[in-house]
C-alpha positions in Angstrom: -2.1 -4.6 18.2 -1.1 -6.4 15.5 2.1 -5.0 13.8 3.9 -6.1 10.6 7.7 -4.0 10.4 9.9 -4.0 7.5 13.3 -3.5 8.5 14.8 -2.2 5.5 18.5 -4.2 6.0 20.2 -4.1 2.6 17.2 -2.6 0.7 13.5 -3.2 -0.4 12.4 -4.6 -3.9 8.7 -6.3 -5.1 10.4 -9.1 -4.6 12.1 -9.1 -1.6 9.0 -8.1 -0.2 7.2 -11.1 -1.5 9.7 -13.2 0.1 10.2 -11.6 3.2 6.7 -12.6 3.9 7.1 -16.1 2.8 9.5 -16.3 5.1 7.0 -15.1 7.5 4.8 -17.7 6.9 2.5 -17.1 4.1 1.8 -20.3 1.9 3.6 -20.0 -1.4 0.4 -22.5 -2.8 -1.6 -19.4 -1.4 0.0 -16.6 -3.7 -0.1 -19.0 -6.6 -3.7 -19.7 -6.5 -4.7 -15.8 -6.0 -2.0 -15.5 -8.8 -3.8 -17.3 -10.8 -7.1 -15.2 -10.3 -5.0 -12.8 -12.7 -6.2 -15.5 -15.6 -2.7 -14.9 -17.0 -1.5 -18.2 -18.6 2.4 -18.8 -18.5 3.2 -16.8 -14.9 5.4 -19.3 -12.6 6.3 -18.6 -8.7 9.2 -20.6 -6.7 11.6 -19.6 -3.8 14.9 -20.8 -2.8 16.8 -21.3 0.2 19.9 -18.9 0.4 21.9 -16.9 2.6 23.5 -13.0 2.3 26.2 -12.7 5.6 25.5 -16.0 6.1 22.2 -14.4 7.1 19.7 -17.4 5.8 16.4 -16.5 4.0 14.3 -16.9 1.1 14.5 -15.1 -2.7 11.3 -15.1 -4.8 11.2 -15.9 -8.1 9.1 -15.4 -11.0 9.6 -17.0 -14.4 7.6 -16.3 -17.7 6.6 -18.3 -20.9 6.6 -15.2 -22.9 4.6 -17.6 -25.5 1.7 -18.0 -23.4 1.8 -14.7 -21.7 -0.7 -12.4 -24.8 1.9 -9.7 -25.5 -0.3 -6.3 -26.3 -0.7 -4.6 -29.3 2.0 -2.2 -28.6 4.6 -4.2 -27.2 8.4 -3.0 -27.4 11.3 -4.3 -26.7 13.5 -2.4 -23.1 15.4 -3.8 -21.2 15.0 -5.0 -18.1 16.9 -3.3 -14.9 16.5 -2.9 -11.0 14.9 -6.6 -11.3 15.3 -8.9 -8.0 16.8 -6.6 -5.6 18.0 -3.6 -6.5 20.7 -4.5 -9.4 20.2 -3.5 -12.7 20.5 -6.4 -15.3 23.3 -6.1 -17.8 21.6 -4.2 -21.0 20.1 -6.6 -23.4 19.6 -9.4 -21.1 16.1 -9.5 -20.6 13.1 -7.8 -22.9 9.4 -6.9 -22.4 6.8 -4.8 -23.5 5.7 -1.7 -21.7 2.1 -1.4 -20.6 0.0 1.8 -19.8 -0.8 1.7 -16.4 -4.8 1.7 -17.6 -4.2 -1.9 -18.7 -2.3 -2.9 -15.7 -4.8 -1.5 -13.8 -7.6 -3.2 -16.1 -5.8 -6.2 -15.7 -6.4 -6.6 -11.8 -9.5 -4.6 -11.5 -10.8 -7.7 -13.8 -9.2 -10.3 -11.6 -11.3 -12.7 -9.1 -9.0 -11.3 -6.4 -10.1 -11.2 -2.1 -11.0 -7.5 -2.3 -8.5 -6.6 0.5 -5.7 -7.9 -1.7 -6.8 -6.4 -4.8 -7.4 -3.1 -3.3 -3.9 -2.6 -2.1 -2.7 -4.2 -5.6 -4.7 -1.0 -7.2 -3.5 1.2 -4.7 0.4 0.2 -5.4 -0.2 0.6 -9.3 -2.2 3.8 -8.4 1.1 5.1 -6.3 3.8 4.3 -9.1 1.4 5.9 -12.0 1.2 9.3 -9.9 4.9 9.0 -9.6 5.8 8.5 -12.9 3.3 10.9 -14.3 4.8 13.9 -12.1 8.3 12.8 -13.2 7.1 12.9 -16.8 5.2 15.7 -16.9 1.9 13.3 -18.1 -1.2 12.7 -16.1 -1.3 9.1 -14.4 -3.6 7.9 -17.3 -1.2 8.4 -19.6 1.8 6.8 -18.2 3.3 3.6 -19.8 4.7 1.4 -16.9 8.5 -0.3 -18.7 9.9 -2.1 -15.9 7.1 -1.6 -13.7 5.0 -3.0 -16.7 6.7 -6.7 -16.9 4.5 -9.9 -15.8 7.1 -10.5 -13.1 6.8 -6.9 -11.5 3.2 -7.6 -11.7 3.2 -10.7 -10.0 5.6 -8.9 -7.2 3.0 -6.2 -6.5 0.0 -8.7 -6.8 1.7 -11.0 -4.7 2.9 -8.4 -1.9 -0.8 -7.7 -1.7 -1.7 -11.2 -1.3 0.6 -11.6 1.4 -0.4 -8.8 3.3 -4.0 -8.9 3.1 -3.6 -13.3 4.5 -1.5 -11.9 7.4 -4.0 -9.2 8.1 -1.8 -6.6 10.5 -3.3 -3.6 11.9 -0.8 -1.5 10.9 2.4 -1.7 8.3 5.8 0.3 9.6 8.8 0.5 7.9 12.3 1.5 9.0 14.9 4.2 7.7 14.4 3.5 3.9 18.3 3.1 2.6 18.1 4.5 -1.1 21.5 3.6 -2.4 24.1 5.7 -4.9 25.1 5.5 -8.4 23.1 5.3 -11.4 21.2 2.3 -13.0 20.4 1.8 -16.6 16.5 2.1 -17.3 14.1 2.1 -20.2 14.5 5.8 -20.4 18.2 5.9 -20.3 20.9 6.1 -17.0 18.9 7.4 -14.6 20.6 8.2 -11.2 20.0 6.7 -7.8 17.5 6.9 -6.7 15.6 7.1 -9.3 13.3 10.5 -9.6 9.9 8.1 -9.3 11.6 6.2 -6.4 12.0 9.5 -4.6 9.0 10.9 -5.6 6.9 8.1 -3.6 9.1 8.5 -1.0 8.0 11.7 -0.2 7.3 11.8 3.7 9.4 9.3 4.7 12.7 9.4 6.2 15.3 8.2 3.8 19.3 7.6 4.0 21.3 8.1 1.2 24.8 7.1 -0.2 26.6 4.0 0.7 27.0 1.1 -1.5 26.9 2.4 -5.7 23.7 0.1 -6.3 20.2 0.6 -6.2 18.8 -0.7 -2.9 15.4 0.9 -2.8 13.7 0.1 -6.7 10.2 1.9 -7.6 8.1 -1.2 -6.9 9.6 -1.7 -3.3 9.0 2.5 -3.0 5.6 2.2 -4.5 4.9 -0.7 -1.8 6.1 1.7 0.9 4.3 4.7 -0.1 0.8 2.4 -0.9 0.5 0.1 2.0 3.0 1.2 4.8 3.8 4.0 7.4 7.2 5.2 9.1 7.7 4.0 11.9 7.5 6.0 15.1 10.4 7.1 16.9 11.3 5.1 19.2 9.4 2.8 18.1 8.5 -0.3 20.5 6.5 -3.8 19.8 7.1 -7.4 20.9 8.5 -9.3 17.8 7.3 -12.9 17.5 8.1 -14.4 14.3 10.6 -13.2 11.7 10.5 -13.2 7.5 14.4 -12.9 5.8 13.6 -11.9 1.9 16.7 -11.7 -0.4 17.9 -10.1 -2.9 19.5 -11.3 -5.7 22.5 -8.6 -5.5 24.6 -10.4 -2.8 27.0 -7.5 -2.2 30.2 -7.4 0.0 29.3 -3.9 1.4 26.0 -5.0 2.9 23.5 -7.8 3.7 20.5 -7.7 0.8 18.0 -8.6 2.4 14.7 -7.3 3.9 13.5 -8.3 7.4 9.3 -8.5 8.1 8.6 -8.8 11.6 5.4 -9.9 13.0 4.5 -8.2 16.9 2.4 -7.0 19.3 2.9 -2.9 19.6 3.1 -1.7 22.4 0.1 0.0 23.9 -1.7 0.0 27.6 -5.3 0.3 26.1 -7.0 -0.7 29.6 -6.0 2.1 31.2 -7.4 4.0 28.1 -4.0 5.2 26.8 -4.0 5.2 22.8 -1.4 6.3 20.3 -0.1 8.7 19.7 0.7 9.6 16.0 1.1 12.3 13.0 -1.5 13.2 10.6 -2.2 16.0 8.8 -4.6 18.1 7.4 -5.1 19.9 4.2 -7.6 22.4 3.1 -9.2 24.8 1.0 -11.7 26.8 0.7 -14.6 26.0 -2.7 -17.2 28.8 -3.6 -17.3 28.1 -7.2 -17.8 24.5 -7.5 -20.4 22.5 -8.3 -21.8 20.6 -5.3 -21.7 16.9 -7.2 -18.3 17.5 -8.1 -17.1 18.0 -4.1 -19.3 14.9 -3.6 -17.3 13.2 -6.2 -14.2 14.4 -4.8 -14.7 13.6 -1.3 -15.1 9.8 -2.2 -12.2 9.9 -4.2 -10.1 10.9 -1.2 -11.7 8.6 1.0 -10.6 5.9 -1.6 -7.4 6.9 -1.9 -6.8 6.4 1.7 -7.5 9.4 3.5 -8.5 9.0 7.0 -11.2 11.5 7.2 -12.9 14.3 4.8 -15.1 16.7 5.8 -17.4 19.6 4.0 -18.0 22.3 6.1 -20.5 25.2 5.1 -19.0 28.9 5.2 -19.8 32.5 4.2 -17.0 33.9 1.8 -16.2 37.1 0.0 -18.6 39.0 -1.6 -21.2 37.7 0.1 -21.0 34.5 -1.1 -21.6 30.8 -0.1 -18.9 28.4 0.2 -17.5 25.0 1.3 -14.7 24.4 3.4 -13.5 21.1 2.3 -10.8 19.3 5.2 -9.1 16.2 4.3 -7.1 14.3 7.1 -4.4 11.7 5.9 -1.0 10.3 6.9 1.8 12.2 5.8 3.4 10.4 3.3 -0.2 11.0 1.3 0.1 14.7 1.0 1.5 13.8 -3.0 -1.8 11.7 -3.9 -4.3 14.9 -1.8 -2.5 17.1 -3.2 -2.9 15.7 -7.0 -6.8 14.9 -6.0 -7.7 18.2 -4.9 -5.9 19.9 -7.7 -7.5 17.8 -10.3 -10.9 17.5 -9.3 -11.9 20.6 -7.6 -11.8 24.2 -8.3 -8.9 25.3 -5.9 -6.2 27.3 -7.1 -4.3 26.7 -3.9 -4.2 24.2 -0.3 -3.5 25.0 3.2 -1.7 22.3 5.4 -1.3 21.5 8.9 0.2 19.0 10.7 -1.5 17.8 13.8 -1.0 15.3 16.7 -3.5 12.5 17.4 -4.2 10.0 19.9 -5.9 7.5 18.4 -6.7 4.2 20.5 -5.8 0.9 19.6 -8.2 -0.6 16.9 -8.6 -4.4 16.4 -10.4 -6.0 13.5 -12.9 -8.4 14.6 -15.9 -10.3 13.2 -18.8 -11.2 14.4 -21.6 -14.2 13.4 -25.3 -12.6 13.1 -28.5 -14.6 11.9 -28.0 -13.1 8.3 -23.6 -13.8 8.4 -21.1 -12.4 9.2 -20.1 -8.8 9.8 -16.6 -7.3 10.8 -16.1 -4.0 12.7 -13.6 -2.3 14.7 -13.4 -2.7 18.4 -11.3 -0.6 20.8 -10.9 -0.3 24.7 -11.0 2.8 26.5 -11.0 3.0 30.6 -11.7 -0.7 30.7 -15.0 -0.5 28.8 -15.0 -2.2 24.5 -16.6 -0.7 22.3 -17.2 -2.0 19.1 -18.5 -0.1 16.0 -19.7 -2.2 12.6 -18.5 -1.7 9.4 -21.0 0.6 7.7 -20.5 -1.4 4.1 -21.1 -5.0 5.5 -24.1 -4.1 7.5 -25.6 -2.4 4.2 -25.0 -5.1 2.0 -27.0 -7.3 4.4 -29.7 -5.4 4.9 -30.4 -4.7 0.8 -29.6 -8.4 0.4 -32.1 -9.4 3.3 -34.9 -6.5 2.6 -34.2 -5.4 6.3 -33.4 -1.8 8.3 -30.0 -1.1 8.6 -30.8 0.1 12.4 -31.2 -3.7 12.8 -28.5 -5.5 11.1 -26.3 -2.9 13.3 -28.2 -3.7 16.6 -27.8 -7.9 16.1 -24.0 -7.4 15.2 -23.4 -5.3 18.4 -25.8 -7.9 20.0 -23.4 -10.6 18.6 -19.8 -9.1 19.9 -21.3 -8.5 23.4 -22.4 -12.2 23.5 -19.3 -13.2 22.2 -17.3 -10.8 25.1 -19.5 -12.6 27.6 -18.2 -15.8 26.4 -14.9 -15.3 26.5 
């Protein structure tokens, strides 16, 4: 299975992450062309060769023409900290306006993006706006992003996206996430470190804390974590076979700055039908005074948010009257966005949780050439028999786009992998 890990060396940062996977091998001309789909005039994008420990990798930089760059109507002026690595800049060195996260997320909802990449975008911005909303007291609609809001934070998140969605792993890890000590000056004053959104999206992953007085985990690189990543399992074992060094700009006696990607096979024996074994867990609660659209509304809301399974389940309740059982399954560092969902959008006044054990076999992406195009789909091996199921989504848009059954479009891509298999 293909396996992308981010050992978290010095710390984790949008930009580090960005150039971690550089490093990795993702074309810089590649990020600044889906950059561009942003149609955001006066955005530029360079690395540099540099070493931390005499550790040699790449730092990403972004540079503005604030005159080209339209400033919104409610710009301000804050400074700029926790930019490039976990080091606050000295107060007063760098100014910006701050943007609500609906326009952020305007912004790259409206952009020509690959929809893998601009999903995971959303779904970072999505992340930090829950976080900063609970820490604020405000609902995510409402929350003005400061630092988070910048062009060059943007074009870390966008990028990270870019990155990920071009090397295309099965599955994100991410080691012990080191947090850091101290404080570090913000828009809204000295906060201390971590800061209370960068722990907030942290929730559900294991974390270190103290060490060196800087921040080595900023909300972006969090937001990234929580978003498009997992913990690694413990122990945790994959063949590595290429390695991504991102920097920092922070190069700091007490440790190495930098941010290590590896690209792997995990391990996993999935002709003898073994799968892996994992965490997930469950929450639930039971609905008798909703309206039925509203669940329906709900349940793709979670399923777009990222949760792994949701289920409505018919039941008898008191006083005689009809319910739903509503089950959503998830990976545990989720539980903060389910939680928020089913709070927001349903009529629960309070959610049950369990946390379950899984085997889940090794899934591969694949995609497969039918008469009307292509179609991707999962495929997995299970006591030396593949299987391979097709994307419901792909096979629908053919068969609306080519006026035929969807029984069929299904039936010629299965047709398609197992002439393929026979091939190979």
């Amino acid at each position: 299975m293909k396996t992308l890990y981010l050992d978290i060396v010095g710390g984790i940062a949008g930009d580090m992450t960005v150039a971690a996977l550089i490093d990795l091998g993702v074309p810089l001309e590649f990020l600044r062309e889906g950059l561009a789909a942003l149609g955001v005039e006066g955005i530029a994008i360079d690395t540099v060769r540099e070493a931390r420990h005499s550790i040699a990798g790449t730092r990403f930089r972004v540079t503005e023409s604030l005159d080209a760059i339209p400033q919104p109507a409610h710009a301000g002026s804050h400074s700029h900290p926790h930019r490039h690595g976990g080091e606050a800049a000295p107060a007063g060195s760098h100014s910006h306006p701050h943007r609500p996260y609906r326009e952020v997320r305007a912004i790259v909802e409206g952009a020509t993006l690959a929809e893998g990449a601009k999903a995971k975008a959303l779904r970072v911005f999505e992340k930090l706006a829950e976080a900063e909303g609970a820490v604020h007291g405000v609902p995510p609609e409402e929350v003005e992003f400061h630092e988070v809001g910048a062009w060059d934070s943007i074009a870390d998140v966008v990028c990270a996206s870019l990155a990920l969605d071009y090397l295309q792993p099965a599955v994100v890890y991410c080691s012990r996430v080191p947090l850091g000590a101290g404080t570090v000056r913000t828009a809204h004053g000295i906060m201390p470190v971590p800061g209370p959104a960068t722990l907030s999206l942290l929730r559900g992953f294991p974390v270190e804390t103290g060490g060196p007085a800087f921040e080595r985990t900023t909300p972006t690189g969090a937001a990234i974590l929580a978003a498009l990543t997992r913990p690694a399992p413990e122990p945790f074992r994959f063949t590595p076979e290429r390695v991504g060094v991102g920097l920092g700009t922070a190069d700091r006696p007490e440790v190495a700055n930098l941010l290590r990607a590896v690209l792997g096979e995990a391990e996993a024996d999935v002709d003898s039908g073994e799968g892996r074994a994992e965490i997930i867990e469950c929450a639930e609660a039971n609905l008798d005074d909703a309206n039925p659209e509203w669940i329906g509304y709900l349940m793709e809301r979670l399923l777009a948010a990222g949760a792994l399974d949701v289920a409505l389940i018919p039941i008898h309740m008191k006083k005689n009257r009809p319910g739903t059982l509503l089950q959503a399954l998830y990976p545990p560092d989720m539980r903060g966005t389910v939680e928020a969902l089913l709070f927001a959008e349903s009529t629960t006044l309070g959610i049950r949780y369990h946390r379950l054990e899984r085997t889940a076999l090794v899934r591969e992406t694949v995609t497969v050439e039918t008469r009307w195009g292509a179609v991707t789909g999962k495929a997995a091996r299970h006591a030396g028999r593949l299987r391979f199921a097709p994307e419901f989504e792909d096979c629908r848009r053919i068969a609306e786009r080519e006026s035929v059954p969807l029984q069929e479009v299904y039936r010629e891509a299965e047709a398609a992998f197992s002439r393929e298999q026979r091939s190979t």
